[in-house]
C-alpha positions in Angstrom: -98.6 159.2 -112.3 -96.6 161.2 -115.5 -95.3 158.8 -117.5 -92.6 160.5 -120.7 -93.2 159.5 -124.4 -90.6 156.8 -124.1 -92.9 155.2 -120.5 -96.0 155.2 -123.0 -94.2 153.4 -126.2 -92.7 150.7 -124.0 -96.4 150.6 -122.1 -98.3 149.7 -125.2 -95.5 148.1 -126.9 -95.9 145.5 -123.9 -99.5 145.6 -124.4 -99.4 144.8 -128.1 -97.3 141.9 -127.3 -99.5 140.6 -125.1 -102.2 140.4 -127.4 -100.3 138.8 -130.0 -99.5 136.4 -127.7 -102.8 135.7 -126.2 -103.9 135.6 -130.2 -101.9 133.4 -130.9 -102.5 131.0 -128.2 -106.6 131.5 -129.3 -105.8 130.2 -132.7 -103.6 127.1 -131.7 -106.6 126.4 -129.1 -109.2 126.8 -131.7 -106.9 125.0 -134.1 -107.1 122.1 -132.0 -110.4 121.8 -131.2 -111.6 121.8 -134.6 -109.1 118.9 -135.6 -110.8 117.2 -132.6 -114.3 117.7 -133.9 -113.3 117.3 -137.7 -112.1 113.4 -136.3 -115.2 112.7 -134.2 -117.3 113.7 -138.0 -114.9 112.1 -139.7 -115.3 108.9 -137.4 -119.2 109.1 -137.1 -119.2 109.5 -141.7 -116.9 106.3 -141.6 -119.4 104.5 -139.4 -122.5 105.7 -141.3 -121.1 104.5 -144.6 -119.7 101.0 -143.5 -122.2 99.7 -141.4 -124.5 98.4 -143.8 -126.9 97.1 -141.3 -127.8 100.3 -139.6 -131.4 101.0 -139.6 -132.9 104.3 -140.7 -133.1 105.9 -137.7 -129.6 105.4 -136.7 -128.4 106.6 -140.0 -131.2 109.4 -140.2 -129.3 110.5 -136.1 -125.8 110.1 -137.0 -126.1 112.4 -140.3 -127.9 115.2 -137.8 -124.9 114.2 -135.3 -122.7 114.9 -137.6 -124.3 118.1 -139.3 -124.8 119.5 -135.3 -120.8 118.8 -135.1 -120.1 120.9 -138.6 -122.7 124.0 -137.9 -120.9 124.0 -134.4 -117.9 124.2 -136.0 -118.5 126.9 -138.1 -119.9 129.2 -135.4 -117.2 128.6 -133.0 -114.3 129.1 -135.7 -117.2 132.6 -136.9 -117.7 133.7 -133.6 -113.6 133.2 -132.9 -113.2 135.1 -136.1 -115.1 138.2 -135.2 -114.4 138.4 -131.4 -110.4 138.7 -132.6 -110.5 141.1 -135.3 -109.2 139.6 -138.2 -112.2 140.1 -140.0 -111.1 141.2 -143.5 
């Protein structure tokens, strides 16, 4: 199948939009997800400093909890980073 100059422009022009659009809907997503983890951390530090009668070991497994929940973060929004291109 030929396709003229004007066939090609409009073919990736279509193609380009497409990606913007399915970036765009990769950053809303990842947007969202990390407000959803950021509230379960931010709910888990609000429980580790107001309980005052945890014992160690709960307070020693909610501060991993909520490290897991930030390192996981960081890798998803890294790995989200560098599978996109918009690496600087």
């Amino acid at each position: 199948m030929k396709l003229d100059e004007d066939q090609k422009f409009q073919a990736l022009l279509a193609e380009l939009q497409e990606r913007y659009r399915a970036a765009h809907k990769i950053r809303e997503r990842s947007v969202q997800f990390t407000l959803w983890i950021c509230g379960m951390a931010i709910g888990l530090g609000w429980l580790l400093i107001s309980q005052e009668n945890l014992m160690i070991p709960q307070r020693i497994a909610l501060t991993l909890l909520i490290l897991a929940l930030f390192t996981g973060t960081l890798c998803f929004i890294w790995g989200l980073r560098n599978q996109t291109g918009f690496t600087k």
